[in-house]
Every structure is written in C-alpha cells, then in structure tokens.
N, CA and C of each residue as an Amber inpcrd file, in Angstrom:
protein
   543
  84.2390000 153.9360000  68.2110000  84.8490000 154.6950000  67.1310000
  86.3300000 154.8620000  67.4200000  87.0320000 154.6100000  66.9380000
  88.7840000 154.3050000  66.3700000  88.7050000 156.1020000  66.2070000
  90.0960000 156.7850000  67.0540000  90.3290000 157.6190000  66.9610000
  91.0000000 158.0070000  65.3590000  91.4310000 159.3100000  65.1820000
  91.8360000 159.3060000  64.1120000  93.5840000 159.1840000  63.8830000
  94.0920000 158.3400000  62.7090000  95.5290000 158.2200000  62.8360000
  96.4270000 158.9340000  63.1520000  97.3090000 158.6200000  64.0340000
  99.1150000 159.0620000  64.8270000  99.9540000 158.7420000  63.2790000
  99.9170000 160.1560000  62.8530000 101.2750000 160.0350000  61.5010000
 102.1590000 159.3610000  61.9780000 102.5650000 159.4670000  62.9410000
 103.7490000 158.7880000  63.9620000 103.5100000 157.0330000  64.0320000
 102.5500000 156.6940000  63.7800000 101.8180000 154.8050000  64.4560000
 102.1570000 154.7860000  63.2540000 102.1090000 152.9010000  62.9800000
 102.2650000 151.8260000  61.8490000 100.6620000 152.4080000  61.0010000
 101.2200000 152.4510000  59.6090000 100.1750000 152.5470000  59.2090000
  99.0590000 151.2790000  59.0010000  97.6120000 152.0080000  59.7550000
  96.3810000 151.7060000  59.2920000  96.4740000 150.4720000  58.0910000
  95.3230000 149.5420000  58.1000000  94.7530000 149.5250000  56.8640000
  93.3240000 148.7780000  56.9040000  92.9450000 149.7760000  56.0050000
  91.3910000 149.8930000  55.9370000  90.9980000 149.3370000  54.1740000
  90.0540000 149.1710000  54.1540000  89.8200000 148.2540000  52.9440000
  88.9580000 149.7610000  52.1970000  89.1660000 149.5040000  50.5080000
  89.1690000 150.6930000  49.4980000  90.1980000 152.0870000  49.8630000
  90.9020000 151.8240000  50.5630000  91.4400000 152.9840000  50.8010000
  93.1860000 153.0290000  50.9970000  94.1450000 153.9690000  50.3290000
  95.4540000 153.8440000  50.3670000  96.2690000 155.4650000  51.0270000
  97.4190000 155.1180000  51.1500000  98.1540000 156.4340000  51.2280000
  98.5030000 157.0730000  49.7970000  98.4670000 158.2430000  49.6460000
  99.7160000 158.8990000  49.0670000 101.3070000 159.0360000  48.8680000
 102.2670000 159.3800000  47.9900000 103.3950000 159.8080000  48.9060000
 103.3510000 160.7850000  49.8530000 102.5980000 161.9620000  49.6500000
 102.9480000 163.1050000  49.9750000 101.9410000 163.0790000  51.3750000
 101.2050000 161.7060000  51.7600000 100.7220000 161.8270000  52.9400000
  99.2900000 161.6340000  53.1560000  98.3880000 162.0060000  52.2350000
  97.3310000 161.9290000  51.9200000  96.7470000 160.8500000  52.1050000
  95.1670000 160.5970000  52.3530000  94.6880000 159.0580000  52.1430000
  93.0980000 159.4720000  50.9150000  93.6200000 158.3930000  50.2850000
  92.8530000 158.6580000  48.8780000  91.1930000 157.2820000  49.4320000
  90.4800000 157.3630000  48.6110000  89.5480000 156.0760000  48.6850000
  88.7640000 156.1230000  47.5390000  88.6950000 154.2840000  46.9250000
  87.8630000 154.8120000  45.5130000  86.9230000 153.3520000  45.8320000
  85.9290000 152.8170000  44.8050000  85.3190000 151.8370000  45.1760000
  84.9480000 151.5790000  43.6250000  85.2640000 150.1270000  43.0300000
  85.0320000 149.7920000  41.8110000  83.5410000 149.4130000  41.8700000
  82.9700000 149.6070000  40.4540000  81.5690000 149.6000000  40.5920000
  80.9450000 148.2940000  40.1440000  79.7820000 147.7200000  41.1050000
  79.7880000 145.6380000  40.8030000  79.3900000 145.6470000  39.2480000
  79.7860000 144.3940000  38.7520000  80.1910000 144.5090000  37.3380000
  80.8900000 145.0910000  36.0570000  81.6100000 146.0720000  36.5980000
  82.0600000 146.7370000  35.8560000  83.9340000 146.8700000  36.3470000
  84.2640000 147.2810000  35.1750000  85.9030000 147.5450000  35.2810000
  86.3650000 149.2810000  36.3010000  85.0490000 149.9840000  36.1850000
  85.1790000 151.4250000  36.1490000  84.9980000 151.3540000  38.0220000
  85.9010000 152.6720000  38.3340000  86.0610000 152.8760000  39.7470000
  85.3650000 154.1310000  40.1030000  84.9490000 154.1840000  40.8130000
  84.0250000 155.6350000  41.3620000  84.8700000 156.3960000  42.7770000
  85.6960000 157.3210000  42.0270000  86.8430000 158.4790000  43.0650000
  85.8570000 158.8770000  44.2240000  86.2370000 158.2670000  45.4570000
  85.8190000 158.6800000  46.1480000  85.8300000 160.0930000  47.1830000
  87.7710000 160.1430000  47.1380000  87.9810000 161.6210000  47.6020000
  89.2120000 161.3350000  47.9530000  89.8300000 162.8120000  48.7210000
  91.2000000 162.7550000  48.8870000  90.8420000 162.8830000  50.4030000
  91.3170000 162.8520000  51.7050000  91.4840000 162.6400000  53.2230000
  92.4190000 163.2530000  53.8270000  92.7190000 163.6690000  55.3190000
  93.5600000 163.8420000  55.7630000  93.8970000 162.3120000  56.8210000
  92.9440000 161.8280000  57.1780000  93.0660000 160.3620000  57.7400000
  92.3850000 159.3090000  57.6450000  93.1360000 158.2520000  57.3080000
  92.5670000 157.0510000  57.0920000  91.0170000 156.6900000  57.6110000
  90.8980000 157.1190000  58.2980000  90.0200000 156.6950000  59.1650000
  88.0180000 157.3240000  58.3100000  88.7570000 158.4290000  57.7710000
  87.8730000 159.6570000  56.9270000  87.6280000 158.6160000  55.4940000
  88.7660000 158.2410000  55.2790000  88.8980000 157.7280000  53.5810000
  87.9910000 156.9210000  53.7090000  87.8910000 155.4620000  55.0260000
  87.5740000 154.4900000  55.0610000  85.9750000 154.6670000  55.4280000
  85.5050000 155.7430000  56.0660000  84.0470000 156.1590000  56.1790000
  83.4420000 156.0860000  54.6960000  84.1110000 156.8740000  54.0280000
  83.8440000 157.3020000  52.3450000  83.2940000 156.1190000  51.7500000
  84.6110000 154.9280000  52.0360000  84.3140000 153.8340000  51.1980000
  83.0600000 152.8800000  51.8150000  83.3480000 152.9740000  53.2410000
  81.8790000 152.1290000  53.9210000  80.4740000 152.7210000  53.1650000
  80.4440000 154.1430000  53.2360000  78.7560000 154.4500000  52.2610000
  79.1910000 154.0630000  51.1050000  80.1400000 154.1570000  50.4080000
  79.9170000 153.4810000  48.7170000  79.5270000 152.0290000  48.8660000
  80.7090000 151.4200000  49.6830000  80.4220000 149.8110000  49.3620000
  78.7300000 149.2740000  50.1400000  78.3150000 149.8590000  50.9650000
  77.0340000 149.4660000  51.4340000  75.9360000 150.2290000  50.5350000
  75.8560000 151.6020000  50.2140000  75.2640000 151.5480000  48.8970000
  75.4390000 150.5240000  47.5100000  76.4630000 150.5540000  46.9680000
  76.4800000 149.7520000  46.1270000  76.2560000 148.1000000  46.2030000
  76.8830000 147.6580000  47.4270000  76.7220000 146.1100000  47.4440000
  75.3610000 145.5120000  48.9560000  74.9860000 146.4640000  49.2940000
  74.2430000 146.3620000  50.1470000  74.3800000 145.5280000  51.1390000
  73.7890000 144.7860000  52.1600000  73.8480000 143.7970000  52.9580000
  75.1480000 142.9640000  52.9110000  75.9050000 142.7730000  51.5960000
  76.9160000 141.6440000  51.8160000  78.0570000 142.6280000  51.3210000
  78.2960000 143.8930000  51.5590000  79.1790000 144.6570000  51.5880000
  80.4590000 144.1160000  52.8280000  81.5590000 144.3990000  52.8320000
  82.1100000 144.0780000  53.6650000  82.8910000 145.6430000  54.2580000
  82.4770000 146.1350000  55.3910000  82.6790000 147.4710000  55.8580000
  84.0110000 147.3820000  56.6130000  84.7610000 148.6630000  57.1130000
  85.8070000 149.1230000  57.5540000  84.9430000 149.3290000  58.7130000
  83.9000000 149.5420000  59.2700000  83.3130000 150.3600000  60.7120000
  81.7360000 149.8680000  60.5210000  81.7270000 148.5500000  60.8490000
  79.7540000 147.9620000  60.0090000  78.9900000 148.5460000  61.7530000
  80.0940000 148.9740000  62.9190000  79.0970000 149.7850000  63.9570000
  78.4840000 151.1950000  63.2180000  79.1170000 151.8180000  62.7100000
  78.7740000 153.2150000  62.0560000  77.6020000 153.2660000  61.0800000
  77.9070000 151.5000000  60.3460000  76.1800000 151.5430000  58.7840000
  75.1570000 152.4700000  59.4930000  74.7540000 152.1670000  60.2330000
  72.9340000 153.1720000  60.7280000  73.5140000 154.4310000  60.5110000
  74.3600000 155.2360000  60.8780000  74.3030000 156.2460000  61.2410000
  74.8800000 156.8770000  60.0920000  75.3530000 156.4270000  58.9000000
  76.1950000 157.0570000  57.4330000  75.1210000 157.4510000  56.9220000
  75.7590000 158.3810000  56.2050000  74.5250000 159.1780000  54.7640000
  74.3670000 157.8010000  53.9930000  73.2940000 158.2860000  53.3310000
  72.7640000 157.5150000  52.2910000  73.0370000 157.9340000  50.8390000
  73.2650000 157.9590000  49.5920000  73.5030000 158.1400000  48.1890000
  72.3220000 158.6610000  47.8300000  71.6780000 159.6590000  47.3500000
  69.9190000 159.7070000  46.9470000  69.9320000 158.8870000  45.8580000
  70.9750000 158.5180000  45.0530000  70.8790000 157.8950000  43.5260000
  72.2990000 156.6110000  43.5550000  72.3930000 156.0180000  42.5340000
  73.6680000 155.4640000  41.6920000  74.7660000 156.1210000  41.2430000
  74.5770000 157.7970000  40.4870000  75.0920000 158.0170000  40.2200000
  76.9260000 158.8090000  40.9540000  77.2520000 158.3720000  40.0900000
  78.8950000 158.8340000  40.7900000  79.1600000 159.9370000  41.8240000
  78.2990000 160.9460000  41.5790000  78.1140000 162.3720000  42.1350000
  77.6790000 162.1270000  43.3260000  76.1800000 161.7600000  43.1760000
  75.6100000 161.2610000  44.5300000  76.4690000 160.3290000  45.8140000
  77.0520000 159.4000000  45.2110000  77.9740000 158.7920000  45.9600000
  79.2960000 159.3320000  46.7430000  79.7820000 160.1250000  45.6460000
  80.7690000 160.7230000  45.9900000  80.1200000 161.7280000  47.0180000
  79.0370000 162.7180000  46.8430000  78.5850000 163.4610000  47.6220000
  78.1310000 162.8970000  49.2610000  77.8740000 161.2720000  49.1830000
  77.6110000 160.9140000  50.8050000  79.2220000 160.5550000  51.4660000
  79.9030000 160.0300000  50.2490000  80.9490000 159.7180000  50.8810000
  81.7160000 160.9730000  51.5390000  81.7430000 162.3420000  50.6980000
  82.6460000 163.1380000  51.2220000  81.7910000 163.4280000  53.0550000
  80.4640000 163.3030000  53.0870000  79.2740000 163.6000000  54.2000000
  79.9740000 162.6940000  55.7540000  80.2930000 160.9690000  54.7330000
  80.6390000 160.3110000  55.7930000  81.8810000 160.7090000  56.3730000
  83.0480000 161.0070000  55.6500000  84.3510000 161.0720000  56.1010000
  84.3090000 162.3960000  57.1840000  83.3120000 163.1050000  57.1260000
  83.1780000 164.9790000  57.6420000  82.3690000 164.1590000  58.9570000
  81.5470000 163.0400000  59.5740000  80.8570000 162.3560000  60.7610000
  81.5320000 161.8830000  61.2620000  82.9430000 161.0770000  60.3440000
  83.6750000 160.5750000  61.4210000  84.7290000 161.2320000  61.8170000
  85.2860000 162.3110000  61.4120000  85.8320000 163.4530000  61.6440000
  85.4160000 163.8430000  62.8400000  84.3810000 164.3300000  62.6920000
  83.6490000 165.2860000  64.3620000  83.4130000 164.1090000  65.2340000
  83.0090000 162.8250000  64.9470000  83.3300000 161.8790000  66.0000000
  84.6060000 161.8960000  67.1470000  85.7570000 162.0350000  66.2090000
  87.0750000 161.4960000  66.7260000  87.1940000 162.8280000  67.4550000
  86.8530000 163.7060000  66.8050000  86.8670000 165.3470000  67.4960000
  86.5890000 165.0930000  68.9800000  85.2530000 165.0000000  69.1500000
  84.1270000 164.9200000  69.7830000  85.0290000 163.7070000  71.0180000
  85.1240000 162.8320000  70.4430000  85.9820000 161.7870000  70.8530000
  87.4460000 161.9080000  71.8940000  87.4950000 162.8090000  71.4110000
  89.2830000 163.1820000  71.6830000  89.1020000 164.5120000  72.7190000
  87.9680000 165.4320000  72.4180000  87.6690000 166.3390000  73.4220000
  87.2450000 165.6300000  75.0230000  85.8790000 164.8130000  74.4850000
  85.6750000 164.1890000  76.0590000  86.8210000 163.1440000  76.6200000
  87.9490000 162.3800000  76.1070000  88.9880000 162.4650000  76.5560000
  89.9930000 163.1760000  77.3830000  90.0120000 164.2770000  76.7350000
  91.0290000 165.5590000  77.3170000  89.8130000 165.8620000  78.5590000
  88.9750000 166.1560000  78.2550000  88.1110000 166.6830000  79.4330000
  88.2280000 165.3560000  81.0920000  88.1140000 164.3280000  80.6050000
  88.2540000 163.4010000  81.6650000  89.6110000 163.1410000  81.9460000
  90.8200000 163.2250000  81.1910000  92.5250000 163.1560000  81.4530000
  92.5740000 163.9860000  82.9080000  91.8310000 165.9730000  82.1680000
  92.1900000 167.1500000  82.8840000  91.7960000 167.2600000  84.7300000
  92.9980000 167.7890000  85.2510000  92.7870000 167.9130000  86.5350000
  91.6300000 168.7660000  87.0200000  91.8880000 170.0370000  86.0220000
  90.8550000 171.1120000  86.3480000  90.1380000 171.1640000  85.4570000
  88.3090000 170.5620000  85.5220000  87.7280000 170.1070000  85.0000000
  86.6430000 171.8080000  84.7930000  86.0100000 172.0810000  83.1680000
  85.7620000 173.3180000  83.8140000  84.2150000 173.2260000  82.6420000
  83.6440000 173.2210000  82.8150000  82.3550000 172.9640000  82.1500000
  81.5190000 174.4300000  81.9280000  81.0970000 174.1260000  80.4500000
  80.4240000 176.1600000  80.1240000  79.4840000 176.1950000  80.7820000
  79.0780000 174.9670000  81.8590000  77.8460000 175.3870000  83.0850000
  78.1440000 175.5340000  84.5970000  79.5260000 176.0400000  84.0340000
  79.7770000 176.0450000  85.6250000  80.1000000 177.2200000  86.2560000
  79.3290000 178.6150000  85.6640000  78.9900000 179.5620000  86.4380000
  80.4550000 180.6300000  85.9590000  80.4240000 181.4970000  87.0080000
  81.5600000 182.3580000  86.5860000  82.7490000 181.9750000  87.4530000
  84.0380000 182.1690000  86.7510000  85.3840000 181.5460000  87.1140000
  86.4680000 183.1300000  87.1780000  87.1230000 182.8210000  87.8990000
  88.3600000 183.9280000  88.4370000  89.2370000 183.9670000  87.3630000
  89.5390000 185.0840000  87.3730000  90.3370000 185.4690000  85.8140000
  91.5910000 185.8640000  86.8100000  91.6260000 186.2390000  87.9730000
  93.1490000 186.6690000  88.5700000  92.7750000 187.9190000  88.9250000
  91.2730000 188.6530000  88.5740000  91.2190000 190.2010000  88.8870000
  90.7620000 190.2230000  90.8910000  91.5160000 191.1550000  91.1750000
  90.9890000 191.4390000  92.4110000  89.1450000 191.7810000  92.4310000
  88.2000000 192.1650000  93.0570000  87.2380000 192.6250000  93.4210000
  87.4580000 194.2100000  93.0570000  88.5560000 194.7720000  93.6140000
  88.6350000 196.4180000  93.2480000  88.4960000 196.3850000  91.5150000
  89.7560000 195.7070000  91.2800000  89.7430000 196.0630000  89.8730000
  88.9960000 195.7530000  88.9150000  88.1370000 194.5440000  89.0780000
  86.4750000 194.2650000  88.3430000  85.5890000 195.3240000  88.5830000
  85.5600000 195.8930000  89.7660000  84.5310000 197.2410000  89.9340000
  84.7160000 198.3460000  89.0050000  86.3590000 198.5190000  89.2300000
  86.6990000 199.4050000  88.1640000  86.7920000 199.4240000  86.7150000
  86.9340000 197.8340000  86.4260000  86.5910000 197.9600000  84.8610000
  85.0140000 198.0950000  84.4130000  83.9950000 197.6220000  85.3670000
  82.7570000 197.6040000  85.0730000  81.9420000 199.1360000  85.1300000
  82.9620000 199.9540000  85.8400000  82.4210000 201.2460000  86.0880000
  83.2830000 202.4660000  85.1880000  83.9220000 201.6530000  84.4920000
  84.8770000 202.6740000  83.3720000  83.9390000 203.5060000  82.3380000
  83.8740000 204.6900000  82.0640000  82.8090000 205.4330000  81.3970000
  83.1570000 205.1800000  79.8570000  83.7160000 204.6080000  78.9180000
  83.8320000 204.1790000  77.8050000  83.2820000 203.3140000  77.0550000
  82.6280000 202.4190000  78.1490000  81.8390000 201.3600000  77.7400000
  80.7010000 202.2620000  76.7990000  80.2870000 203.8430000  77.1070000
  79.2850000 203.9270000  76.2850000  79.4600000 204.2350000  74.7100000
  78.4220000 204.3090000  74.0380000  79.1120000 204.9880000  72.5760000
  79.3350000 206.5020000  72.5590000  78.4590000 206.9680000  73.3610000
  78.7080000 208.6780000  73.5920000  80.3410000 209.1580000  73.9620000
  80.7910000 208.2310000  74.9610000  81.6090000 208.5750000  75.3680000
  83.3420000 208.2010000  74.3530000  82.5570000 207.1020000  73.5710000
  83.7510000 206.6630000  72.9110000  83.6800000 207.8640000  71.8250000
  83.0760000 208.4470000  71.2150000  82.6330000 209.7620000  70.6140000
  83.4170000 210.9060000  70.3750000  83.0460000 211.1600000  72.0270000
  83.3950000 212.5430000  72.6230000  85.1410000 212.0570000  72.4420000
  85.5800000 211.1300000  73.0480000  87.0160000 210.7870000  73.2140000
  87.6180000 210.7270000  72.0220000  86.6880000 210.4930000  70.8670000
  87.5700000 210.6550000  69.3460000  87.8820000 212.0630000  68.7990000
  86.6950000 212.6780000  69.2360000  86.5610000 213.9600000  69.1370000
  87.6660000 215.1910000  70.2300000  87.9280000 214.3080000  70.7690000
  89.1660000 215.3210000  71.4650000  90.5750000 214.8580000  71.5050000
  90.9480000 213.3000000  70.3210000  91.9660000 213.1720000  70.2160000
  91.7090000 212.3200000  68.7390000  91.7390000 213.4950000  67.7620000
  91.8290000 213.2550000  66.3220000  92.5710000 211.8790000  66.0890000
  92.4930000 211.2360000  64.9550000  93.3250000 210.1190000  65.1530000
  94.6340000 211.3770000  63.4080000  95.7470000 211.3890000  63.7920000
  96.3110000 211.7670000  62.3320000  97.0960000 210.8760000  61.6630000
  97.0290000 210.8070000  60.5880000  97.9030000 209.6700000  59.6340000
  98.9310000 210.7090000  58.5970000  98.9190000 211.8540000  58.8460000
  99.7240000 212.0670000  57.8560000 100.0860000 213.8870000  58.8450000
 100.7100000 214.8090000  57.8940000 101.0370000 216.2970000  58.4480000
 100.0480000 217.0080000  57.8640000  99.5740000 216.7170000  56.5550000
  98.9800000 217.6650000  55.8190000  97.4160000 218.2180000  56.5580000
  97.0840000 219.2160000  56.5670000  95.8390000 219.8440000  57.0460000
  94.5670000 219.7370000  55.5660000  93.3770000 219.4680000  56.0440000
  92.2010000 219.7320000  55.2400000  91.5430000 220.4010000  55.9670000
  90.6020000 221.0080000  55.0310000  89.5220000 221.9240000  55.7410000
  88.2560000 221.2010000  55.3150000  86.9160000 221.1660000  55.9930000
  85.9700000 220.4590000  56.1550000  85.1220000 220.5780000  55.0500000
  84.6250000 220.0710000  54.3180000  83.3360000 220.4080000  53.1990000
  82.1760000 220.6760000  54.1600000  80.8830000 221.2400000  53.6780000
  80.1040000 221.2860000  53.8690000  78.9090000 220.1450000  54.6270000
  79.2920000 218.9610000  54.3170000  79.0160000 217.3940000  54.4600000
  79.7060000 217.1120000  55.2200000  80.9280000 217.6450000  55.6120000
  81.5320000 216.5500000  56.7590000  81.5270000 217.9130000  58.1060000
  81.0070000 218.5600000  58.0140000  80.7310000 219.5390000  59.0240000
  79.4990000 219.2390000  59.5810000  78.6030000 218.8520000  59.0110000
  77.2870000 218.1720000  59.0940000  77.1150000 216.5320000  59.9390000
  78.2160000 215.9350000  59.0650000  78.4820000 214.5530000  59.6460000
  78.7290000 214.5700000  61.0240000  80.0700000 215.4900000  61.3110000
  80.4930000 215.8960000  62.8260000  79.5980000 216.4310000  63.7280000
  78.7040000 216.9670000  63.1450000  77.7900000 217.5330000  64.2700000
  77.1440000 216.6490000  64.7800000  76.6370000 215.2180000  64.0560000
  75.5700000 214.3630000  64.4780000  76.4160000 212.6780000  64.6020000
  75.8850000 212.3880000  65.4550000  76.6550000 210.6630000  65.7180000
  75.2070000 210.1260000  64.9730000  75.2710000 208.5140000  65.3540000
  74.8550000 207.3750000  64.7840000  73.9080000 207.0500000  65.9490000
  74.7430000 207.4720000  67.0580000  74.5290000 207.5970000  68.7190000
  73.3730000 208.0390000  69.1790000  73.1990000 209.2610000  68.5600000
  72.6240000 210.0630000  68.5800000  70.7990000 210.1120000  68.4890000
  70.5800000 208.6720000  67.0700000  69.2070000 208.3300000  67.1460000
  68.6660000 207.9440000  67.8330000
C-alpha cells in the first residue's frame, strides 16, 4: 500500500481521478454504455479518490476493469446494487480503508524510525515523579467525593457581590450530596 500523497511530491496519477484548483482530488467513473458519469466523491488524497474509483470500475466492469491498486480488489467494499447511491456509498467506504491503511502504515513506520520504542504493553513508565511525590499524590484526601464536597462547602465558589438567601429547596439540596447514597 502506497502511502498517502506529499502536497510537496510531483503529482500522482491515478486513473478516474483528478485534482482540483483549490487542492482537492475529485473521482468519477462513466457508466459502460452510456454517456452519463457516476460522482464518485471529493478526497483529501489521491490515493482515497483512486480507492473510490477501483470499487466503481471493478463493480461496474468486473474482471477486465483496469484498477489503480488490483492488490487491494479482495479487500474493497462491494456496491449491494447498480445504483449510483450504492456505488457512491462503497466508494466513499473504500477511500475511508485506504485512509486508515496509510494511517496504520505511517504509524508502524514512526514506531520502527523511533529510538524509544514504547508499546501500550509495556507496563508502567516514569513520568519524572520521584517515589515521595507519587506516594503523595496517591495519598492526597481529595481523590474522594466526600471530600471534594466538604472543600466546596468551605470555599463557596462567588461570581458576582450580590448576596441571596436560600429557598426552602436549596437548603434541603445542601444538606444532602449525591455522595451521600
């Protein structure tokens, strides 16, 4: 799988599929026998457009389709129907597979480039805290809800000067937490 295009590199070219001015890569696929074209979608990279057009043109022309990526045919959506919708609906499916490919692609790259290699199975890692000061954040009494509570309750939060006095309902409210059940 062909990473996805360097705005910066010679442009690409992939068959059913063009640029924009404004940058974009469009892809459409004319339908066999007919004059009429079936919009395939708008892209951020060539590479997306040209997925789009591989499920149209192998839906539509089957076996003697001529593909942009004929390693990828097994693994593209399929069209449930002919109709324009349907097509358009696998194509937008394909361009979103080869997307997370190049993703996917470009991550285990960076991961094999990187010196410090750090895998979400590789247990717990040093943040820079001493031993004292992990004890002490783990033993800080706030962590509970009681306590976050009590601490609101002895330092009002105020947004303004003006004073209210309590209704009946919010004297009630204050007496009881959420905590509390």
């Amino acid at each position: 799988m062909k990473k996805l295009a360097d705005p910066h590199s010679p442009i690409p070219s992939y068959r059913g599929v063009r640029k924009r001015k404004w940058g974009k890569w469009v892809s459409e696929i004319r339908e066999p026998g007919k004059k009429t074209r079936i919009w395939l979608g708008s892209y951020e990279a060539p590479e997306m457009a040209a997925a789009a057009y591989d499920v149209a043109a192998l839906h539509l022309k089957g076996h003697r389709a001529e593909l942009n990526f004929p390693e990828l045919a097994p693994s593209l959506p399929r069209p449930s129907s002919f109709s324009p919708e349907d097509v358009q609906f696998a194509a937008a499916q394909a361009a979103l597979h080869v997307k997370s490919l190049a993703a996917r692609e470009a991550a285990a790259a960076a991961r094999a480039s990187s010196p410090a290699r750090v895998s979400l199975n590789s247990g717990p890692s040093r943040v820079g805290l001493s031993a004292s000061e992990i004890r002490e954040i783990n033993e800080w009494p706030m962590d509970s809800p009681r306590m976050w509570m009590m601490e609101l309750r002895e330092e009002p939060l105020v947004f303004s000067d003006e004073t209210y006095e309590l209704s009946d309902w919010e004297e009630v409210e204050h007496q009881y937490s959420i905590w509390d059940l």
